[in-house]
Every structure is written in C-alpha cells, then in structure tokens.
N, C-alpha and C positions, 0 to 999 in steps of 0.2 A: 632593958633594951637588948635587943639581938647582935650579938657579935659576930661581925662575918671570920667565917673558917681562915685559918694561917696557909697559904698556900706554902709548900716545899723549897727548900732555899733553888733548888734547879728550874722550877717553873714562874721563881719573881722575874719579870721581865725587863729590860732595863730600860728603864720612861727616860723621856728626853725632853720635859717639861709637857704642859697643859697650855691647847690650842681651842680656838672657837673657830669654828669654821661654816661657811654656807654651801662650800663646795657640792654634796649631793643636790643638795635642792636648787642649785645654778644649773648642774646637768640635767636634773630632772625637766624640768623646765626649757627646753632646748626644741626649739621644733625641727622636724627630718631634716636634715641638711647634708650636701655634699661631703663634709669630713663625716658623717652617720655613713656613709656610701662607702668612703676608704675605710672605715672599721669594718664592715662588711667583707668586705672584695679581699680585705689582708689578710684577717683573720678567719672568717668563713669560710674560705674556700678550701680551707688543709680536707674536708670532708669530702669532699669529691674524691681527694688523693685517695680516703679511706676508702671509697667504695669502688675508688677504681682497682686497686689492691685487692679487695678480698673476690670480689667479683672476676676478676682475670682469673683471677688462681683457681676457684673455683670452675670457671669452662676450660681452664689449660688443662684439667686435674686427665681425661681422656688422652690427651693428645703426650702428656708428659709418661704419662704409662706405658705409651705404645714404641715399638722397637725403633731404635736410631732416632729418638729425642736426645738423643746426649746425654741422659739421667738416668741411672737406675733406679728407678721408682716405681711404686706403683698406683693405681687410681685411690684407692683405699686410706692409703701413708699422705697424700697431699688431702685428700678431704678430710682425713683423720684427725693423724698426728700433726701434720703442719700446720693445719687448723689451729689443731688443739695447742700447741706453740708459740702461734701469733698472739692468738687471745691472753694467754697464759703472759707471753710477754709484754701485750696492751697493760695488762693488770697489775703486774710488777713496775713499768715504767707509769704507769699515772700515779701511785701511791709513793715513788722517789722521786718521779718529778715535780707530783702537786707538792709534797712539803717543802722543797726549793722554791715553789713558787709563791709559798704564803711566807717565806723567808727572805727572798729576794729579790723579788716582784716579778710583773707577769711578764716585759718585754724582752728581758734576759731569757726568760725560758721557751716564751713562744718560740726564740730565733733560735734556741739551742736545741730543743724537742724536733722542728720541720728537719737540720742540719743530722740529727742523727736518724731520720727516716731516709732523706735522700742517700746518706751513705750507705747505709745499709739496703735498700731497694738495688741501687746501684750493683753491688757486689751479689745479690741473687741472682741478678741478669748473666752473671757469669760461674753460675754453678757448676761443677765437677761433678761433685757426688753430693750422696742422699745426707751426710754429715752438715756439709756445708749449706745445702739448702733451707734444713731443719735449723742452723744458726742463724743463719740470717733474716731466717720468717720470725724468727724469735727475736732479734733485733730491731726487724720493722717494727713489729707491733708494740716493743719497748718503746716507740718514739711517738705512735701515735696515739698512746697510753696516754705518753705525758701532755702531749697536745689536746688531748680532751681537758685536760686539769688547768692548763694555763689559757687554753682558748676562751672555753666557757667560763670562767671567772672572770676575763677580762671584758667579755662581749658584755655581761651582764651589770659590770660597773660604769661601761660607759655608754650606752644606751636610755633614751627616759623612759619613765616607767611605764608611760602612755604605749610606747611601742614594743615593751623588751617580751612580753612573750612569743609574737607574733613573728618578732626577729629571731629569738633565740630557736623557733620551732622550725622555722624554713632556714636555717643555717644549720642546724641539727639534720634536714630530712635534704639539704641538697649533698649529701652521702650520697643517694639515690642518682643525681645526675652523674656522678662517676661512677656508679652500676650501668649505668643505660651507654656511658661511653667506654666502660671497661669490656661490656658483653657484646657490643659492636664492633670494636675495635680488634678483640677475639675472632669474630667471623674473620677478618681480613687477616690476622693474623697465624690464625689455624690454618687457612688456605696452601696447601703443599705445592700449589699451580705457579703463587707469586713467593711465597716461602720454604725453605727446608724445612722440615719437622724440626731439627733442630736447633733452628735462630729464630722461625716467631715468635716464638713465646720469650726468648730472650730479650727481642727488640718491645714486647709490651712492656716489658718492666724499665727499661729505659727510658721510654717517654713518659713516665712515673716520674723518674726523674728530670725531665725535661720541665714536666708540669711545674712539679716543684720549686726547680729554680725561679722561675716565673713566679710563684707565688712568695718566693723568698725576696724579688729584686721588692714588690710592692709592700710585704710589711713592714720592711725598713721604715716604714713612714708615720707606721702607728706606735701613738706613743703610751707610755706608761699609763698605769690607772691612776688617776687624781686621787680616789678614794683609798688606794696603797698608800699612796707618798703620803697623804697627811699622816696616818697614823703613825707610820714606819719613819718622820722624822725631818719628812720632806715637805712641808706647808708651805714652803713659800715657791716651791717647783711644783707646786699644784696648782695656788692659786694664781701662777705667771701662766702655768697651761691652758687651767679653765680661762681665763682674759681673755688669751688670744684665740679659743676657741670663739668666746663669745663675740669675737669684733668680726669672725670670719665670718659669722653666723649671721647678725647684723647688715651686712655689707650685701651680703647674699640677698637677703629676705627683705631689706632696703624697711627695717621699721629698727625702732630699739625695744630689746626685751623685757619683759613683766620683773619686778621687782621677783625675789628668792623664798619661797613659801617659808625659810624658818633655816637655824642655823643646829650645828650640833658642839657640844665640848664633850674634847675626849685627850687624855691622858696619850703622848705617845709615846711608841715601843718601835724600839728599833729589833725586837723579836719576838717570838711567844713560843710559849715552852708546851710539847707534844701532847706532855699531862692537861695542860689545861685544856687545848682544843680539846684533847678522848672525852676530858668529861664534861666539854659544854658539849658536846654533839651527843653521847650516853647517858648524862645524868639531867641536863638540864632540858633537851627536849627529845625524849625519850619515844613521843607519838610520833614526833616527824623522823626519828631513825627508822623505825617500824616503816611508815611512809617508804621512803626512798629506798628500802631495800626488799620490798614490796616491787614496788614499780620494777627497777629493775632487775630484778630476778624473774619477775614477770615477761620483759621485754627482750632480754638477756635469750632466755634462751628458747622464745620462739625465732629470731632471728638467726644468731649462731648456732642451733640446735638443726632449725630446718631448714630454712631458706638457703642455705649453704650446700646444701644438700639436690637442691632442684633442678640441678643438672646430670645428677646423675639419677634423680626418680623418670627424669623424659627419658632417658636414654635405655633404662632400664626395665621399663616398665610398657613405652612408648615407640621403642623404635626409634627415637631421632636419633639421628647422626651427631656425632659428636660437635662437628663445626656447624650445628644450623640450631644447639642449644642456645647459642647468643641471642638471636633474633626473640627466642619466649622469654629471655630474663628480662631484657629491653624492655619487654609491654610490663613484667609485673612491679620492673626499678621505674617507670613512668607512672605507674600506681602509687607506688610509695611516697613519689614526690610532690605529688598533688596532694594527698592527703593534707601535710603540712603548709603547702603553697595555699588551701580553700580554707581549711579548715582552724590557721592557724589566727584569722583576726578575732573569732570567736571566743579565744582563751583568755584575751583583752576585753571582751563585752560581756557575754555569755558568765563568763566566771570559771576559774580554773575546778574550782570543786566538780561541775557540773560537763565541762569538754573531759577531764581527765578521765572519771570514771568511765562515762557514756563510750570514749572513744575506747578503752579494753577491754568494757564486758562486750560490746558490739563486735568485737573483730574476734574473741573466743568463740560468742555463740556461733559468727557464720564459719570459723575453720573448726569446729565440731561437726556441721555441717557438710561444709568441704571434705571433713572425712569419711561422712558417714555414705556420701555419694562415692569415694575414692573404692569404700568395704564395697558397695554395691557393684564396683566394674561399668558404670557408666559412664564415666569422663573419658576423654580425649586427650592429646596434650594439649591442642588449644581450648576447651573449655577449663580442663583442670586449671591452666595459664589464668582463665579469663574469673575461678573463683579465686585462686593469689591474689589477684590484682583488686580485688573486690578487700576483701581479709582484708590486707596489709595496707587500702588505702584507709584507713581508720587505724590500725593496728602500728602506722609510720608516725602520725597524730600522738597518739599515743606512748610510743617510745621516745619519741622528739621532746616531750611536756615532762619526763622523767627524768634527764638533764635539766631542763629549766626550774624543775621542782627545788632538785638537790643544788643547785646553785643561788638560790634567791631566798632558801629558808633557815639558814644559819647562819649566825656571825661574820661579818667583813673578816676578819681574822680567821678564820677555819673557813673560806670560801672555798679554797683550791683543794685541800684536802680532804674535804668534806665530798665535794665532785669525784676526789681519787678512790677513797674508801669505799661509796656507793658505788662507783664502776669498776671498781676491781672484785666488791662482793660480791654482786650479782653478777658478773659477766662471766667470774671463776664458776657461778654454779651455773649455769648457763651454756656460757662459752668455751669452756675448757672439757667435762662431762660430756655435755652435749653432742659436740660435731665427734667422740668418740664412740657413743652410742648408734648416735644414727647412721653413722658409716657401717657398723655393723651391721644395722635395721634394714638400711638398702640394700647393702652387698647380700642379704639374706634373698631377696631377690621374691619374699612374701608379704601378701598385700598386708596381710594383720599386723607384721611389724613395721610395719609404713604408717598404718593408721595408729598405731601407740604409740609412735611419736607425734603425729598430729593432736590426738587427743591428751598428752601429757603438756605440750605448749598450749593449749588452749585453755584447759584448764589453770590452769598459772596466770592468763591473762584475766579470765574471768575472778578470780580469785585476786588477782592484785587491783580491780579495778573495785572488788567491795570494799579492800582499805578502802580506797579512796575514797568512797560515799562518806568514811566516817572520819577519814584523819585526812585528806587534802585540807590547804591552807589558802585563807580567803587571800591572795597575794595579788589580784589583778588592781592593776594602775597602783601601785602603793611604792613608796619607795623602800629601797631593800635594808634603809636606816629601820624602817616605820616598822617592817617585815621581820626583822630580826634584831634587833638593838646589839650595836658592835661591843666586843667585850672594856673596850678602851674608853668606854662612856661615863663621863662626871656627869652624875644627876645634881641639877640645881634644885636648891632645894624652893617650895615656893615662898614666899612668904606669908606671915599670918594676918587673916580676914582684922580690918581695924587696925 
C-alpha cells in the first residue's frame, strides 16, 4: 500500500475538524440574479480604475514633459521608468496581497488593496518632483496588483459556473472602458484653453480617486466567499450566507430552486502553509503552470510592451498633437472591450480550449500583419488606429481568458496566489522589460525598431496560443470543486460491490 509523503512540521496546517458541505453546488446552481449584479458592480469595476490609470499616464506622458507642467520629467522617464514602476509594483503587490488573501479571506483584502490605490493615486496628483512621482506610480500599481489577486478569486467563487467565464472575461476587459474614459478625459484635460499645463493632469488623477471612493462606498456590500469560510473554519457563516442568498434569490425569481447537484467533505484549515500551495501549483500540476505562464507572458507583454506606447508612435511617427492622441486610443480601448463584451459567451459554449487558443494565434497573425503594413509606410494614424482595434479586439478576448484560466484551474486554497504568481510572472517579463525597451524603440524615432517590437509581441501571442491547443483545460460549465479538487478534500471511500 502507498504511503502518502510526511509533509514538514511548518506546512501541517492546523484543521478545525471535518465538514460536509453543499455550498459550491447551492451557488453553482443559482440563476443570474440581482446580488450576481452587486458582485459585479463592487467588485468589477476596480478595472476601469486600472485602465483609467495606465491610460492617462500614458497621453499625459507629452504634456508632463513640456515646460511649466510642474514636473521635471521627461516623455521617455513616464512611458519608461514609471511604466516600468507601476507594473513592477502591480507585481510585488499581487504576490503580498494574494498570499493575505488565501490567508485571510477575500473581503479584508479587496477593501484594503482599492484603500491603498486611492492613497496613493491621491498623492501622485500632487507631485513635486520626478522621485516622488516614481514612488507613488509604484505604490499605485502595488494596490492594483493585489486587487487582481483578491478580485479575481473572489469573482470566480461566487459566480455559477454556467456564467463564470463570460463574467470573468467582460469584467477583465471592462479595463478598457477606463481607457476609453481615461483618453477622453485626457483631451479635456490636456486643453491649456480650460487648463494650466500644470493642474490637468493633476485634476485626472483626482477623479481616480473620486472613482474610487464610489467604488469603495458599493463593495461594502459584498460579502465573503462561502467557499473561503468553509474551509478556513467558517461553515456555519457560509452556510447562513448561501441561505439568505438563496431566499433573496427565490423571492426574486418568484419559484424555489433545484435541489444541490452533490456535496463535498473537506478537512478544515484555518491556514496553509506557502510549501504546500509551491508544490501543488509545481509539482502537482505542472502542464497547467506551463499554461498560465504561457498565456500571460503572452498577453503581458503585448499590452505593457506596446499599447502603452501608442501615443507616442502617432505623435512620432504621425504628427498628432499631443492632445488629440486621446480621441485614437478611445476607438482602439472600444476595440478591446468588445472583444470580451461578444466574444466572451462563447468561452461558456464553444469551450475554453478552443476560444483560448483561436483568440491569440488570431490577433498575432493580424499584428504581424499590422507590422508588416507599418515596415511598408502605408498606414495612417487612423488606419494604423483602425488595424489596433482589429488586433486587440481578439487579442482583449484573449488576455481577459488568461486571468480566468489561472483562477479556475488550481486548488480553492492556492486560488489567489496562484492569480498573483501568474501575474506577477508574466507581467515582470512583459511589463517591466517591456515599456523599457520600447521607449527606446520609439524615442529611436525608426520605423524597423517599431516593427521589432510589433513583431516580438506577436510572436509570443502566437506562441502562447499553441500551448493552449495542447495544455488549456476542458473547464467550461464545470464547477471549480470538479476543476480542481481543493486540497482540504476527505475522499470517501466507496463501498464494496455486494
């Protein structure tokens, strides 16, 4: 008989007795309902903050260079280094915040991750010098690091499984609508007519924080994961929350719901030790680490690498004026959110194997493309604009389904961490590299190091989209018990035939 291995006296976890529960398969089972709306609206929305963030900064990056902005900076140091900063700090805060949040559950950290993004946004808006701006971009992006790690675990445990890719994809890609209101809001705020040079750009990051608050009064509301508290010790503040989930549910929908497709027992822990998740996420499934650091390295750094970069190829290359780059990032951040808005019910029918792949060898081959028309000197700013928006609506699809990969295919216990590891790995090669390289590629001011950045993101998409053909996971409609079996699971055993 096979003896299971001794684990290390640091990683026995300390159980709190053995629970049977129906809880997944109560929420699993839950049809769309209004509180599905508040998990939405509370939790979703931090991404807008994200992209309204990176996107400001990015059309400020002209306007913060030029004489009597208040800042000694220059175009290069904010697409660059501060870039390279934020990301760097995204990466460092989801990898400290995700393991507080497979520790200490998701609603503690969701409200403590938004809380140190509003501070810090906050204090950029009143920058002095290039020290202070560089901390605090590193700050930001510390907060919205850890908001990917507690967001996206949370979205994905209380969601059913009927809907959770569909949601987690358009909650992933509405980033994009705080592109489209960051690089509008840029026009109005670049305007020297109704602005000094030196307070629009101040007052965008203020209503950053304006957002914010707004987005903090509503997740007050959203409560814990059911699927945390049972294991972590809390069974009976699970099964009081799914209840009155389900009576609200009920009331709503004016029927009573379907009996519970099946229950789970599982040993609980009121914590788990760092050794154990490294080696269920490296040892135990070893094709899906491959997977998700694939994808996002992939995704990683066609986005932070280039897109970030798109206002300074029109202005460089094209002519535009600095205040009227807002209006082309608008059309290619409305690309991007469609992708996931159309494309995203498919990941639920179609099958993730099959939207996964298709969506990032498709948006390689056309930004291959995109470059090869770029080397040729035919583009425009608005066609070059109108092939972006082509690319990255498949390419937003895409990115969007590489969070929900890494969230849904390892243990309840390593969920948050597992999201911080894959986004801090690929977004460091990616995001951090990246927006350092291509600052040089543009500021070079030649078309061939333009296109070798094009074609090194492209490649990387087409390249993580072949994993995918062979290592994505049949995860569509299944529950993330079914997907991943928690490490806290007492197998019953069956009894014998006769």
């Amino acid at each position: 008989m096979a003896v299971a291995a001794t684990p290390e006296p640091s990683e026995i976890p300390e159980e709190t007795g053995t629970v049977t529960t129906a809880v997944p398969a109560r929420l699993d089972r839950l049809p769309w309902s209004r509180w599905h709306w508040m998990i939405v609206i509370g939790l979703g929305t931090v991404w807008i903050l994200d992209g309204l963030e990176v996107t400001t900064v990015g059309n400020i990056a002209g306007r913060l260079a030029e004489e009597g902005s208040g800042l000694p900076i220059t175009s290069a140091q904010v697409t660059g280094m501060a870039a390279a900063l934020y990301v760097a700090g995204a990466c460092a805060g989801a990898l400290f915040f995700g393991w507080l949040t497979d520790r200490f559950g998701r609603k503690k950290l969701f409200i403590t991750t938004l809380a140190v993004y509003l501070g810090a946004t906050a204090l950029t808006a009143v920058s002095f010098d290039v020290w202070w701006f560089f901390l605090f971009r590193f700050l930001t992006g510390f907060g919205i690091g850890g908001e990917y790690a507690a967001i996206n675990s949370a979205i994905d445990e209380l969601i059913p499984s009927e809907y959770r890719g569909r949601v987690d994809l358009i909650i992933n890609g509405s980033y994009w609508l705080g592109a489209i209101g960051g690089a509008l809001l840029s026009i109005v705020m670049l305007d020297t007519d109704i602005f000094a040079a030196n307070i629009g750009w101040r007052l965008t990051f203020a209503l950053g924080v304006v957002l914010g608050l707004v987005i903090l009064l509503v997740r007050r509301n959203v409560p814990e994961s059911p699927r945390w508290q049972f294991i972590h010790g809390q069974g009976d503040k699970a099964e009081a929350l799914v209840s009155d989930v389900e009576r609200q549910v009920e009331a709503e929908k004016g029927r009573k719901l379907p009996p519970p497709a099946g229950e789970i027992t599982i040993h609980q822990r009121k914590s788990i030790g760092f050794g154990l998740i490294a080696r269920t996420v490296f040892t135990k499934y070893p094709k899906r680490t491959v997977l998700g650091l694939a994808l996002f390295i992939g995704q990683a750094f066609l986005y932070n690498a280039i897109t970030f970069g798109f206002g300074a190829i029109l202005t460089k290359f094209f002519d535009v004026q600095v205040g009227h780059t807002g209006y082309y990032f608008a059309v290619i951040a409305a690309g991007n959110f469609l992708g996931p808005l159309l494309l995203g019910r498919l990941f639920d029918t179609v099958g993730r194997r099959i939207m996964i792949s298709s969506t990032y060898i498709l948006s390689g081959l056309l930004l291959f493309v995109t470059a090869w028309l770029f080397s040729q000197e035919v583009l425009t700013a608005t066609t070059l604009t109108a092939c972006w928006c082509v690319v990255l609506f498949f390419a937003s699809a895409g990115a969007s389904s590489a969070y929900l990969t890494v969230s849904e295919i390892f243990p309840m216990e390593t969920r948050a961490m597992a999201i911080a590891f894959f986004y801090a790995v690929g977004t460091a090669a990616g995001g951090i590299a990246g927006p350092l390289i291509f600052a040089d590629l543009t500021e070079s001011g030649v078309i061939a190091d333009t296109v070798l950045a094009f074609q090194i993101g492209a490649g990387l998409m087409c390249a993580a989209g072949l994993v995918a053909v062979f290592l994505a996971v049949k995860a569509e409609r299944r529950s993330l018990e079914d997907i991943a079996k928690p490490l806290s699971t007492v197998d019953t055993p069956t009894a014998p035939a006769g």
